[in-house]
Backbone as a chain_set.jsonl record, in Angstrom:
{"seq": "XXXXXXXXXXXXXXXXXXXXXXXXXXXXXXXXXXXXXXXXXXXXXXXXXXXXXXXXXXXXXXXXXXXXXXXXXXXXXXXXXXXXXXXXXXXXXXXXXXXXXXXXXXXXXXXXX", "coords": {"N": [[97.482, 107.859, 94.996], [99.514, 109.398, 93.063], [100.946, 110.459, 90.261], [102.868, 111.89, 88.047], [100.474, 114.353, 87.26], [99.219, 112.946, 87.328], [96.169, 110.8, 88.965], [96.8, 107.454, 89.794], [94.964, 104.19, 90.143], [92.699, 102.155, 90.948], [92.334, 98.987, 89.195], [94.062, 95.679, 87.98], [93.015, 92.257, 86.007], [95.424, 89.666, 85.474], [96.501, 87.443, 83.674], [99.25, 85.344, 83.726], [102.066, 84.426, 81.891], [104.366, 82.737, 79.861], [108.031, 82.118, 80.03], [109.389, 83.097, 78.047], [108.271, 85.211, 77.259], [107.036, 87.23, 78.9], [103.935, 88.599, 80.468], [103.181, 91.946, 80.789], [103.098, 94.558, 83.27], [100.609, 96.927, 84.089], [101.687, 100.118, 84.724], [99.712, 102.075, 84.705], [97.706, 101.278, 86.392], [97.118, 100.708, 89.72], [97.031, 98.345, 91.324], [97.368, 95.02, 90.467], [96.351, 91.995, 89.682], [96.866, 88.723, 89.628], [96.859, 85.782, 87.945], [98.205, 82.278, 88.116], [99.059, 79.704, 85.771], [99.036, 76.169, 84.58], [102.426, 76.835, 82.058], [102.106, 79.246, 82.557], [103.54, 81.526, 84.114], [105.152, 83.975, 84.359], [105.378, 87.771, 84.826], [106.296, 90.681, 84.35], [107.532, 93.749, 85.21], [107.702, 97.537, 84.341], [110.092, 99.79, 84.662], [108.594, 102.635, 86.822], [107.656, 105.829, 87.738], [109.368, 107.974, 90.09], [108.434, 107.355, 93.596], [106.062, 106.201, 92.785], [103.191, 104.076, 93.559], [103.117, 100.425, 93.46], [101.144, 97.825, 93.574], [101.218, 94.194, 93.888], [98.946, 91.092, 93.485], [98.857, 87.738, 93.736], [96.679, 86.416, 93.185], [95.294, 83.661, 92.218], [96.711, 80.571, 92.388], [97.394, 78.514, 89.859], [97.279, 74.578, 89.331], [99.537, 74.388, 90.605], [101.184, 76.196, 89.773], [103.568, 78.389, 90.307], [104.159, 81.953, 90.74], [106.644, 84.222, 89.138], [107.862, 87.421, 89.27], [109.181, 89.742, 87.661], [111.011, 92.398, 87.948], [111.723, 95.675, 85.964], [113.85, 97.108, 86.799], [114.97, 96.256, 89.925], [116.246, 96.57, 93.269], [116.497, 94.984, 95.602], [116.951, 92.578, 94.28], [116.869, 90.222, 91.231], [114.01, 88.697, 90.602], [110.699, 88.518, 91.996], [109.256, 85.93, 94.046], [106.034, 83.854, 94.287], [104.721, 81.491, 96.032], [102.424, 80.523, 96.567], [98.662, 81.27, 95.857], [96.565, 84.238, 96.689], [98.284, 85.853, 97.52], [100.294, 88.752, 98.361], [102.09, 92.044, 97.557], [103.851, 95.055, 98.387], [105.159, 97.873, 95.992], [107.579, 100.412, 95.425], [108.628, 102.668, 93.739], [111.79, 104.001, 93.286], [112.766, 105.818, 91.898], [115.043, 105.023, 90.609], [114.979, 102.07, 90.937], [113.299, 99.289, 91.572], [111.357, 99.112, 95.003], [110.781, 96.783, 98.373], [108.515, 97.254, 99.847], [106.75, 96.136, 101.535], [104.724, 93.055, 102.662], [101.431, 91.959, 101.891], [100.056, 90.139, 103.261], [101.244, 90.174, 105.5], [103.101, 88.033, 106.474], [106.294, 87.104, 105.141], [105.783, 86.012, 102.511], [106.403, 86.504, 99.641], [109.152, 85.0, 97.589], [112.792, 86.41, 97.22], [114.564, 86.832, 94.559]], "CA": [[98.833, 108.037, 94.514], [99.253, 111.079, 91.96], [102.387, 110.23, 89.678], [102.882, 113.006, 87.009], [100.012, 114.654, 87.165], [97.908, 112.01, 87.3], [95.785, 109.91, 89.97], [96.951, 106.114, 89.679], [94.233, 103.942, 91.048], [92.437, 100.823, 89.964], [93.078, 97.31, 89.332], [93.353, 95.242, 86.349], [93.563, 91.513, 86.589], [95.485, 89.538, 84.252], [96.954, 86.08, 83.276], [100.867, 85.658, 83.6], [102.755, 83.952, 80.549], [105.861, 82.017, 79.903], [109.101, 83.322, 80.524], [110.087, 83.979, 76.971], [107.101, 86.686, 77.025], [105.953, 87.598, 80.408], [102.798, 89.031, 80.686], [103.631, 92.663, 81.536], [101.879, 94.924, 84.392], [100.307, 98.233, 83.478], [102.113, 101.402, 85.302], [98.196, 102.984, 84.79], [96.769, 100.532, 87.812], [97.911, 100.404, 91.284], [96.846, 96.871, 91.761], [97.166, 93.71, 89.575], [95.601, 90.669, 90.275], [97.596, 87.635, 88.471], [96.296, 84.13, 87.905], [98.633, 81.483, 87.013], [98.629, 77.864, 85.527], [100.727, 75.589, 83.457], [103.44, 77.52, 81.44], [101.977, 80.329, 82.472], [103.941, 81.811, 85.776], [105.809, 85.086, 84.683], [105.108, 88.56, 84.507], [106.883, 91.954, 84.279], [107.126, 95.699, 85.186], [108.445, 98.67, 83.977], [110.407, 101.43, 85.756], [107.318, 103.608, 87.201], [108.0, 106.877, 88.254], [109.572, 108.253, 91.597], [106.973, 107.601, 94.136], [104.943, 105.916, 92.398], [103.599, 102.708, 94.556], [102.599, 98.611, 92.843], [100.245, 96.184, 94.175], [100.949, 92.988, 93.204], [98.389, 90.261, 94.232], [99.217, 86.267, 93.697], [95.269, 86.351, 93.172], [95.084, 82.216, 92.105], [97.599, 79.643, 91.602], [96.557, 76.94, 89.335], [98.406, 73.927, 88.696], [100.884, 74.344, 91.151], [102.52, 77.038, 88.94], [104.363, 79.901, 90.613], [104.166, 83.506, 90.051], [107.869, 84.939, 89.023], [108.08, 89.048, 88.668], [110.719, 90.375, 86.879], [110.885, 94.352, 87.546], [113.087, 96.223, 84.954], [115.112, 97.558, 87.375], [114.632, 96.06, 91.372], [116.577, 96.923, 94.327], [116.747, 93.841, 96.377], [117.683, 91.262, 93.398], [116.314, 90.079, 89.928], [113.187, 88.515, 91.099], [110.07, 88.222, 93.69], [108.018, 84.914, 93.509], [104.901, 83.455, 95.152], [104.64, 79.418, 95.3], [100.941, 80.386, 96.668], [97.442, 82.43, 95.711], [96.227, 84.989, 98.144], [99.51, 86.756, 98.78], [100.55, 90.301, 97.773], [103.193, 92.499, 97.869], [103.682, 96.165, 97.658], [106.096, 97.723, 95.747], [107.638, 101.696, 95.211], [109.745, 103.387, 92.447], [112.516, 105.398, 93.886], [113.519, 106.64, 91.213], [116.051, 103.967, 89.702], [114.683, 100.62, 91.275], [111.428, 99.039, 92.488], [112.021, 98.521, 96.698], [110.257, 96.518, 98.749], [107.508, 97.91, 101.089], [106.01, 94.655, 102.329], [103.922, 91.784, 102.155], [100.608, 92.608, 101.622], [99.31, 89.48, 104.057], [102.01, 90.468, 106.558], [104.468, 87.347, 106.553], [107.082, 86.411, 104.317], [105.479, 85.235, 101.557], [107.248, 86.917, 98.24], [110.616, 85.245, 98.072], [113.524, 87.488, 96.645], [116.168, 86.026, 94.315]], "C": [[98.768, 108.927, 93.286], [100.625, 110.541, 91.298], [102.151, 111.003, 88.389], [101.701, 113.923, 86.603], [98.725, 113.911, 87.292], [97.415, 111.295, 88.199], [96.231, 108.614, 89.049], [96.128, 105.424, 90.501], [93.592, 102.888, 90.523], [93.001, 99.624, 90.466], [93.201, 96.548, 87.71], [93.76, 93.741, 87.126], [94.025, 90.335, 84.971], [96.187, 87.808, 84.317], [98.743, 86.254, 82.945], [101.187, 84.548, 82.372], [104.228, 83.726, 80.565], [106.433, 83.476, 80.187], [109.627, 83.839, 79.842], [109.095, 85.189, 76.6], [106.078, 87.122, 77.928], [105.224, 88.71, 80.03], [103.335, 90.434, 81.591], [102.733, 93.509, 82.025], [101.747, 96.184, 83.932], [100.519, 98.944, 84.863], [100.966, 102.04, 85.48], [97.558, 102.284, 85.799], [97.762, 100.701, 88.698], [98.343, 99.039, 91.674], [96.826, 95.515, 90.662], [97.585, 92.775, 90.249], [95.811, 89.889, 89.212], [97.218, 86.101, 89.208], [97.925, 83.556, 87.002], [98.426, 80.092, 86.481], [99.294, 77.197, 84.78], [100.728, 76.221, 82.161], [102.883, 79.07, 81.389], [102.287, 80.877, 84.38], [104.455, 83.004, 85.499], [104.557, 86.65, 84.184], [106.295, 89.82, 84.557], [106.827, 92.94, 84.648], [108.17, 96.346, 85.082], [108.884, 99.164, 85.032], [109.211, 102.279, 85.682], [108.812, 104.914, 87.11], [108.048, 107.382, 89.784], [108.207, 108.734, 92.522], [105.706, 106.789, 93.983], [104.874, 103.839, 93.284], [102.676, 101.771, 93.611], [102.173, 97.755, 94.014], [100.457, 94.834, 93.469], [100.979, 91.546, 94.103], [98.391, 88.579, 93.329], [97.895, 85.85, 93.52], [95.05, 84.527, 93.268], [96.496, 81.176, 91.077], [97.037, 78.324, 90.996], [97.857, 75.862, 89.163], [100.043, 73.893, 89.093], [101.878, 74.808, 90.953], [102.76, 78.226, 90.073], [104.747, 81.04, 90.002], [105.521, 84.254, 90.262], [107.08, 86.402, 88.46], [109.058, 89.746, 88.497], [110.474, 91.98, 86.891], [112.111, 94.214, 86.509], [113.99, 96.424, 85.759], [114.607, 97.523, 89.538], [116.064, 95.902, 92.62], [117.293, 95.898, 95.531], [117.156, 92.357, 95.448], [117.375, 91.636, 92.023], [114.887, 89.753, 89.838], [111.795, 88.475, 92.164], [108.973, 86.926, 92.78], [106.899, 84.429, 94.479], [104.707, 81.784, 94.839], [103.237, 79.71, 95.785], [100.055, 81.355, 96.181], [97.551, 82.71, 97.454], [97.424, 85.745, 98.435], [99.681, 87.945, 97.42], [101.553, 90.843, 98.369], [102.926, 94.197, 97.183], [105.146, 97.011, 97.406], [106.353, 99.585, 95.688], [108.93, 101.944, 94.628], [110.582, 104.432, 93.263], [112.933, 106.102, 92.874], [114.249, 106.041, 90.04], [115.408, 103.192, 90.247], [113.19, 100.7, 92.366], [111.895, 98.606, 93.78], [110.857, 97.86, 97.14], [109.482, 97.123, 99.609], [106.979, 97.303, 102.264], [104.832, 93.771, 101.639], [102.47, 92.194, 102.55], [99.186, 91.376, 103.13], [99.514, 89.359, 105.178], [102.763, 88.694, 107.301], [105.016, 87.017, 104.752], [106.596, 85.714, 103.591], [106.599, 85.167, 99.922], [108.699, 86.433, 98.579], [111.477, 85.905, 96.775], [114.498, 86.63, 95.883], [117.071, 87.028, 93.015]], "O": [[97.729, 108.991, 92.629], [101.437, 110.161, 92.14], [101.183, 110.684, 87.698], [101.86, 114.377, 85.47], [97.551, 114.277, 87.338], [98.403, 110.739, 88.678], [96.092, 108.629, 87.826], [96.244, 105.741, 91.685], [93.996, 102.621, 89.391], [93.68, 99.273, 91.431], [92.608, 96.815, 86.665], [94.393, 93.634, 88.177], [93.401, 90.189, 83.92], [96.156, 87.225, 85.401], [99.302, 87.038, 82.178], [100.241, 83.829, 82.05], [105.081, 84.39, 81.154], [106.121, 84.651, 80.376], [110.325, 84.812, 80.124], [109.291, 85.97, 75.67], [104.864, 87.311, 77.846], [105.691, 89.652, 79.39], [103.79, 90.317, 82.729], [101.607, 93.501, 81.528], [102.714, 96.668, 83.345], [99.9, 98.655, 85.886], [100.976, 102.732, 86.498], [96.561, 102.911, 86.158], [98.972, 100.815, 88.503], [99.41, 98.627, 92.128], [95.731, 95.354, 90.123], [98.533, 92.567, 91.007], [95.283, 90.046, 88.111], [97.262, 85.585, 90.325], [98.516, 83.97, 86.005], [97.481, 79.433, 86.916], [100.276, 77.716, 84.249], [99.803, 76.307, 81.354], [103.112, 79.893, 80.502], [101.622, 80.707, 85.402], [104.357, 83.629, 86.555], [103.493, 86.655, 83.565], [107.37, 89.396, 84.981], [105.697, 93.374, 84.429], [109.293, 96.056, 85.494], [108.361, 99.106, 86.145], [108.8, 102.646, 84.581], [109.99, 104.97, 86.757], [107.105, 107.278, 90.569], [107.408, 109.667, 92.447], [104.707, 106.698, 94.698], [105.695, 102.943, 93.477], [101.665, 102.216, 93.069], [102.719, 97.234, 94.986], [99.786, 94.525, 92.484], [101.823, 90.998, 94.812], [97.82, 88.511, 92.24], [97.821, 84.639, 93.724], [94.661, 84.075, 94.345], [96.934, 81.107, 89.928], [96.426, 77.396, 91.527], [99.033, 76.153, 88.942], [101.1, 73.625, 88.521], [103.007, 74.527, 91.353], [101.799, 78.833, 90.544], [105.464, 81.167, 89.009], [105.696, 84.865, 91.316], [106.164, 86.537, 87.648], [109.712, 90.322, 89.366], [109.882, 92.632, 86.03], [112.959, 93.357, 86.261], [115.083, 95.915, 85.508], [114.119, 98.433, 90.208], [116.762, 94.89, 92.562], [118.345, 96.074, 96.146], [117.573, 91.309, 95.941], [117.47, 92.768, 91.549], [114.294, 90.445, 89.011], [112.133, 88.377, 93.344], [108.347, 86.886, 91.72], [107.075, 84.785, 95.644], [104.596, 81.137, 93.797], [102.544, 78.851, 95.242], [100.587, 82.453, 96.014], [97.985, 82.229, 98.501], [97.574, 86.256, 99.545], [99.385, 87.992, 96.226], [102.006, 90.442, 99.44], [102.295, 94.574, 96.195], [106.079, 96.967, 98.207], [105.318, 100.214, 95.908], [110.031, 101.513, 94.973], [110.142, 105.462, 93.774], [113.548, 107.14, 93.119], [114.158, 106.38, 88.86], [114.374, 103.844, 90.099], [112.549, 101.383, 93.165], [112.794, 97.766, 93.805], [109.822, 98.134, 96.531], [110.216, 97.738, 100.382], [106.807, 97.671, 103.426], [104.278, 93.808, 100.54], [102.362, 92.805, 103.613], [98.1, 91.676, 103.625], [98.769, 88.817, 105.994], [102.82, 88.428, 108.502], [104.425, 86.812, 103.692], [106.832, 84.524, 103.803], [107.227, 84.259, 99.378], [109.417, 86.978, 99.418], [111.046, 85.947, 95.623], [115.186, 85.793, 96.467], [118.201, 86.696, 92.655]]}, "num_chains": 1, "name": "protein.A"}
């Protein structure tokens, strides 16, 4: 994926955080790989740039917490969440809003709210 001149490519993997200060996803990786565990379930992302495509993998749920993702600006609601590890979702910047692409394990996992 090339977004402004630049290859986007990678992974990072990171730890999600309450909801008054979600843990937000770096636009410089493709892929992030989020752990969560008690009071720690949210995360964030910016408006990318048109084109530009997000991995985001449900890597390990601890503690029965659930992974909320709050884009800045998403397409299909306010939300996508995961009540399990192992699931992924991929995501793409049109421009104004993050759209869905699909589920990265190929069912309905991410639900939309």
């Amino acid at each position: 994926v090339q977004v402004a001149g630049n290859i986007i490519a990678g992974s990072e993997s990171v730890d999600a955080a309450g909801s008054g200060s979600p843990t937000a996803l770096s636009l410089n990786k493709l892929t992030s790989f989020i752990t969560t565990g008690t009071s720690k379930s949210h995360v964030s992302l910016a408006d990318g740039t048109a084109g530009q495509l997000k991995i985001i993998f449900h890597k390990t749920r601890n503690n029965t917490t659930d992974l909320v993702v709050t884009p800045a600006n998403f397409a299909a609601g306010a939300t996508l969440t995961s009540n399990l590890g192992s699931r992924g979702v991929m995501l793409v910047f049109d421009g104004t809003n993050w759209q869905v692409l699909g589920e990265i394990t190929g069912t309905a996992e991410f639900v939309i709210a």
